[in-house]
C-alpha positions in Angstrom: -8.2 -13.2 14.0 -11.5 -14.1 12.7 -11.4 -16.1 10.1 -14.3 -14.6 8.2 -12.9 -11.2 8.0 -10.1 -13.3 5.8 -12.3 -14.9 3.8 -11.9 -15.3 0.4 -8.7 -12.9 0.4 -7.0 -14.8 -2.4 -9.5 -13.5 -4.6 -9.7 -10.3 -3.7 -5.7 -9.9 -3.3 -6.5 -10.8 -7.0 -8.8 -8.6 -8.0 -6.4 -5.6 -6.6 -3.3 -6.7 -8.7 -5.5 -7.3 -11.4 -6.5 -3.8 -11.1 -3.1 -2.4 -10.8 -2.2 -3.9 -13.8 -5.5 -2.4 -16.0 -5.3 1.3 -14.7 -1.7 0.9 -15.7 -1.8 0.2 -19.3 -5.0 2.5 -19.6 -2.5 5.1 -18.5 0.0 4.5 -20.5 -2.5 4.1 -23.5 -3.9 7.3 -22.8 -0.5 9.1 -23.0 1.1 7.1 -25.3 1.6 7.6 -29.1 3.8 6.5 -32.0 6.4 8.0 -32.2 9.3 7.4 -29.8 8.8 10.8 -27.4 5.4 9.9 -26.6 5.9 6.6 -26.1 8.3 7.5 -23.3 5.5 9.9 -21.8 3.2 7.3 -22.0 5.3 5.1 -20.1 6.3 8.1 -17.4 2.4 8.5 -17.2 1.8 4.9 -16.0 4.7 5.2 -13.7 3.5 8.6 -12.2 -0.3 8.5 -13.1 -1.1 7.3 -9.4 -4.4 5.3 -8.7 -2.7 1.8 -9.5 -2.5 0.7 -6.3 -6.3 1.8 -5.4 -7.3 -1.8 -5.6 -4.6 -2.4 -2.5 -5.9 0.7 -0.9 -9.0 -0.5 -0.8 -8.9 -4.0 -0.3 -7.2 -2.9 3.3 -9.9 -0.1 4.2 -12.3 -2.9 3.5 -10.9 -5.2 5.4 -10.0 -2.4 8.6 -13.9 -2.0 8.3 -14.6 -5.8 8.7 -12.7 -5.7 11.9 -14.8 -2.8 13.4 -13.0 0.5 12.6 -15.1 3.2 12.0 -14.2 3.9 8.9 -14.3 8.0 9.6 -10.6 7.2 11.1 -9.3 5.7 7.9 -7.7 8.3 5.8 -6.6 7.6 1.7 -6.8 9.8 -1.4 -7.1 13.3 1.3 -6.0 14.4 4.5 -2.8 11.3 5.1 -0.5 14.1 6.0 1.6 13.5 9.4 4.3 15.8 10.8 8.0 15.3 10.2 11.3 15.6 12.2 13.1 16.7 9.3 10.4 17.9 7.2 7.0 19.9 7.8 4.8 17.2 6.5 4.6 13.3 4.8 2.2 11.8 2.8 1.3 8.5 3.2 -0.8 6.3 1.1 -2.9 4.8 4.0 -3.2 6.7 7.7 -5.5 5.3 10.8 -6.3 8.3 13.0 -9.0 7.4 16.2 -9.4 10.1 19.2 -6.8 12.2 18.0 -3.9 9.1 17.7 -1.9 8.2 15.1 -3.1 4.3 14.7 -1.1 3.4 11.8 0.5 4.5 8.4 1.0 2.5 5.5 2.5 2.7 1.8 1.6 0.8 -1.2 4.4 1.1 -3.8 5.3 -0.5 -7.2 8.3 -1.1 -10.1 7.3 -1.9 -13.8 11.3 -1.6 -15.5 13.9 0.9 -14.4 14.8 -1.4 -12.1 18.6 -0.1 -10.8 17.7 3.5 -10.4 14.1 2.7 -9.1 15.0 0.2 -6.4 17.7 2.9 -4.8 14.8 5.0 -5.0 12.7 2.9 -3.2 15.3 1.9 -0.5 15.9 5.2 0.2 12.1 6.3 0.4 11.2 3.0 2.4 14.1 4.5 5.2 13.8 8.0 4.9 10.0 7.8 6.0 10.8 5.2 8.6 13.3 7.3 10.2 11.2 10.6 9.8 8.6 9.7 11.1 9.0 7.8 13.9 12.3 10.7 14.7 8.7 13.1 15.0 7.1 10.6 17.5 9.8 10.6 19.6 9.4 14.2 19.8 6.2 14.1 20.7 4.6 15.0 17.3 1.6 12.5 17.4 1.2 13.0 21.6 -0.7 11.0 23.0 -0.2 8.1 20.7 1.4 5.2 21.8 3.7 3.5 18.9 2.0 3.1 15.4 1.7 0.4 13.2 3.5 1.0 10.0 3.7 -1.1 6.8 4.8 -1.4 3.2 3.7 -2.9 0.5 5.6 -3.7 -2.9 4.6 -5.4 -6.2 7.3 -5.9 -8.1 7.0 -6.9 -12.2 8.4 -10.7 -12.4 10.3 -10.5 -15.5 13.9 -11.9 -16.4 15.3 -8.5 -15.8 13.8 -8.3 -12.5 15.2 -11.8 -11.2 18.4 -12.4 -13.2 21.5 -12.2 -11.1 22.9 -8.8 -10.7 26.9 -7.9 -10.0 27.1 -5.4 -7.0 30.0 -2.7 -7.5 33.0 -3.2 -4.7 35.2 -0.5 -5.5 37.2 0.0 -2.3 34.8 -2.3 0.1 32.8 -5.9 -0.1 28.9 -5.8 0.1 27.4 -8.1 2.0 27.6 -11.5 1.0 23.5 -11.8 0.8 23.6 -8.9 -1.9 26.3 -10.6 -4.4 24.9 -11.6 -7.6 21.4 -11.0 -6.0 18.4 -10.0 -8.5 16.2 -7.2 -7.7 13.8 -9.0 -7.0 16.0 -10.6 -4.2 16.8 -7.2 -3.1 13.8 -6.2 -2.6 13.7 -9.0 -0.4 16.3 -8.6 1.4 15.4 -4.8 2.1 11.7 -5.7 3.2 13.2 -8.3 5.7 15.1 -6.3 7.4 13.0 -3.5 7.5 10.8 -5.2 9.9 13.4 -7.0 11.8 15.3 -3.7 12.5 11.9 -2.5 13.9 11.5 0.4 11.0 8.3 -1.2 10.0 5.8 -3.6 11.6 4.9 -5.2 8.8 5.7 -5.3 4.9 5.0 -7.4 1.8 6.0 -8.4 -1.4 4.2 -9.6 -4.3 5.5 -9.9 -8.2 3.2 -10.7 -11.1 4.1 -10.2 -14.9 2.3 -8.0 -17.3 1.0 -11.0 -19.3 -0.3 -13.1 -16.3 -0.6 -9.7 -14.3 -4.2 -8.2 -16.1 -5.7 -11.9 -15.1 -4.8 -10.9 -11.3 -1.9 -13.9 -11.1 0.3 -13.3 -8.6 3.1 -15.0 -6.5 4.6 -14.3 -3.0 8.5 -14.9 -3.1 8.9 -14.8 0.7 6.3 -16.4 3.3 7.6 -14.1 5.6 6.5 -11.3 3.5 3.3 -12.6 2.9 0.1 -10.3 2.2 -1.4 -12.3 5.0 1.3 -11.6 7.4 1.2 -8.1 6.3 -2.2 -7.7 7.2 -3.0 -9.8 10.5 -1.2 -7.6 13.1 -2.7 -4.5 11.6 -6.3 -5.9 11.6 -5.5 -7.3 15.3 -4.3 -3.5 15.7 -7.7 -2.3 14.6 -9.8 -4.5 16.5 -8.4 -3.3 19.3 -8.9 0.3 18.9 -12.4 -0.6 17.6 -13.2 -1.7 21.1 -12.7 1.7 22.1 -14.9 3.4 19.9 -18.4 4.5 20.4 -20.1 2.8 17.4 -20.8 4.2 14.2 -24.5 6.5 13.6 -26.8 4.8 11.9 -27.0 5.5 8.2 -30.5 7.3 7.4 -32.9 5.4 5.1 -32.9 6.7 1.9 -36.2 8.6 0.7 -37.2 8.1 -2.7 -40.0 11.3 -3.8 -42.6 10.7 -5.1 -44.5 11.0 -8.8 -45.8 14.8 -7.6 -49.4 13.6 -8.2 -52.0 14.4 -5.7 -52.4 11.7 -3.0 -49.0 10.6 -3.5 -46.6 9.2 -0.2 -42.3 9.3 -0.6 -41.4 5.5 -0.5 -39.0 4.4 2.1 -36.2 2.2 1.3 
């Protein structure tokens, strides 16, 4: 991998968390009010308002681009619908698609509070995609593709709630020992982890950063393996690779500039 695709990606992994948490609180600003009802729509709004993780989003396209994918095959914000097994369609956050094959899918996800019901949520989302969609390439939904890259991302909020121990219910079985007294944020993980180990995902990540050090784009990864970095280098290897392939992008007109209207006058060329 070339080093100067990666360069400087500290600060610009910064500038995207950074940018979560801004377009969050704007959100929940926006919706928010004083009295207690609004309040909690304000809050639903910055859960639900979509366009946090934009900075993520576009950090990777960036980055995919770098690498030498034509950036007509990257896919985010519009047409990142694939076919399901048990379900017409799925939306995904990211999607590669070069010559008519599904390159790779990603999601960018993210918990502010809620944290029990939200991370079941999650867990199930993170497996029920998984399974879905590669269940549709085995049945030769995305023909002629060979096996896709897929990925997850998570940014987690470090606060005590999120990394104090938490007690599993047992009430007729035991959990697995790595899950007693383990805090979300351990959870989450543990879940990545083996997400990729049980070949569900090629890749995931995890990052947590509070909401005071969080708007200064401070950040920490709690597992190396589940670092942004090892996130992204088989993906951009995946990319460079397909770029190979491509015929290379048309060259971008120069832009014409009219001119004043007078008599005698010539359109300057950029």
């Amino acid at each position: 991998m070339s080093d100067a695709i990666l360069h400087d990606l500290e600060r610009k992994l910064t500038g995207a968390v950074a940018h979560f948490w801004r377009v969050r609180d704007a959100q929940a600003q926006r919706q928010g009010g004083e009295d207690s009802a609004a309040k909690d729509r304000g809050t639903r709004g910055a859960v639900t308002g979509g366009k946090q993780m934009d900075g993520f989003i576009e950090l990777v396209r960036e980055l995919l681009i770098a690498a030498g994918l034509n950036n007509a095959t990257i896919f985010a914000q519009a047409r990142t619908e694939v076919p399901g097994w048990f379900r017409p369609e799925k939306d995904w956050d990211l999607l590669i698609v070069a010559d008519g094959k599904l390159i790779a899918g990603a999601e960018f996800k993210s918990q502010v509070g809620s944290f029990g019901n939200n991370f079941n949520n999650r867990t199930e989302e993170a497996l029920g995609n998984a399974t879905d969609l590669w269940a549709a390439f085995r049945q030769g939904a995305f023909a002629p593709s060979t096996p896709p890259w897929l990925g997850y991302l998570m940014l987690l909020e470090d606060t005590p709630e999120s990394t104090r121990p938490v007690r599993a219910s047992e009430s007729h079985f035991k959990v697995f020992p790595e899950f007693r007294d383990a805090s979300y944020a351990r959870r989450y993980e543990i879940l990545l982890t083996k997400l990729v180990r049980e070949r569900l995902y090629d890749g995931a990540c995890l990052l947590m950063s509070s909401r005071t050090d969080g708007p200064n784009g401070r950040y920490t990864e709690p597992s190396a393996e589940l670092s942004f970095r090892n996130f992204l280098t088989p993906l951009l290897g995946r990319a460079m690779a397909v770029a190979q392939s491509q015929p290379p992008a048309p060259p971008v007109p120069p832009k014409v500039v009219k001119g004043s209207g007078k008599k005698g006058s010539k359109p300057a060329v950029d």
